[in-house]
C-alpha positions as CSV (number, residue, x, y, z in Angstrom):
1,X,62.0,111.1,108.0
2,X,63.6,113.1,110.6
3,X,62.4,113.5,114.6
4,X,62.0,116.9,115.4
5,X,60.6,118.2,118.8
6,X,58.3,120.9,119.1
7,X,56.9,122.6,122.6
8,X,53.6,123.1,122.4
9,X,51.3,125.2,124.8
10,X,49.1,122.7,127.2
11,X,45.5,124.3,125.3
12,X,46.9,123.7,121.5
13,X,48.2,120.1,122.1
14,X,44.9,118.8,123.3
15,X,42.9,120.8,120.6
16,X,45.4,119.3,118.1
17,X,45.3,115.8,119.4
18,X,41.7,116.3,118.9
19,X,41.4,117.3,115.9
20,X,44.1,114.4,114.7
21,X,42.0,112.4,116.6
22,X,38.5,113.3,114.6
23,X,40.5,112.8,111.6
24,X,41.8,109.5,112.7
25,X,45.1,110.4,112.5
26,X,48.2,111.0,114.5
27,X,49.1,114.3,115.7
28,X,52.6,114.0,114.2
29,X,50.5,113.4,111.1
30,X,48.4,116.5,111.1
31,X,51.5,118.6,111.7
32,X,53.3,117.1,108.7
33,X,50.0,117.7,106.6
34,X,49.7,121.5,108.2
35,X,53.2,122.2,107.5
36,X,53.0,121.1,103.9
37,X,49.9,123.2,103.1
38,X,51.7,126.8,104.7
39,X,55.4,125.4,102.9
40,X,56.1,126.6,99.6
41,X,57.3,124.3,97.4
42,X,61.0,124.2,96.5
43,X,62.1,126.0,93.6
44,X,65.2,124.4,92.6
45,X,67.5,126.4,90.3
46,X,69.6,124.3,87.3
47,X,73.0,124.4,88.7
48,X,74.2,125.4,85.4
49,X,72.2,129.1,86.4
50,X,73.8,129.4,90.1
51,X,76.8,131.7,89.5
52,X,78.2,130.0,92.8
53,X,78.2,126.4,90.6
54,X,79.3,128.1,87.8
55,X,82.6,129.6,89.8
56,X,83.0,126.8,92.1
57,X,83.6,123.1,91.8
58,X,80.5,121.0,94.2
59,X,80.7,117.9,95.0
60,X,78.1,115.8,93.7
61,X,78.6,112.3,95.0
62,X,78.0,109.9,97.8
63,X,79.3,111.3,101.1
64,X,81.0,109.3,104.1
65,X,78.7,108.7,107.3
66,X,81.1,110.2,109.7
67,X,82.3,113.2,106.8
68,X,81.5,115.7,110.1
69,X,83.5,113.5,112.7
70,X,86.8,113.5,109.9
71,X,86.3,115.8,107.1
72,X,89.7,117.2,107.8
73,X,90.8,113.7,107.1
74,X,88.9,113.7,103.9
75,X,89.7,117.1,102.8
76,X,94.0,117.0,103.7
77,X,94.9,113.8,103.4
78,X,95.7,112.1,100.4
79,X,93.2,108.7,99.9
């Protein structure tokens, strides 16, 4: 998972942690289940129908931890 933080008016917090509450759950809990019901699923197109993966080469593999901190490293210099 990934921490996000979100500013919430004083009202809606307390009627949210409520509400988790009645549920017996946390409020990070009932966001994550709110979110999912108003979030479209992904529709994930076959690379093989992306004109952009078609024209360009992507790479596919595992990627270094600190590929932001060096990635001119990684993209100039020869490994």
């Amino acid at each position: 998972m990934h921490r996000t933080t979100i500013l919430l008016p004083p009202e809606l917090q307390v009627e949210a942690e409520a509400v988790a509450r009645s549920q017996g759950i946390s409020l990070g809990e009932l966001i994550r289940r709110q979110l999912q019901a108003v979030t479209p699923q992904k529709v994930r197109r076959k690379r093989s129908n992306d004109p952009i993966f078609k024209k360009f080469k992507v790479w596919d593999g595992p990627v270094p931890p600190d590929i932001s901190l060096n990635h001119d490293k990684y993209l100039y210099e020869e490994m």
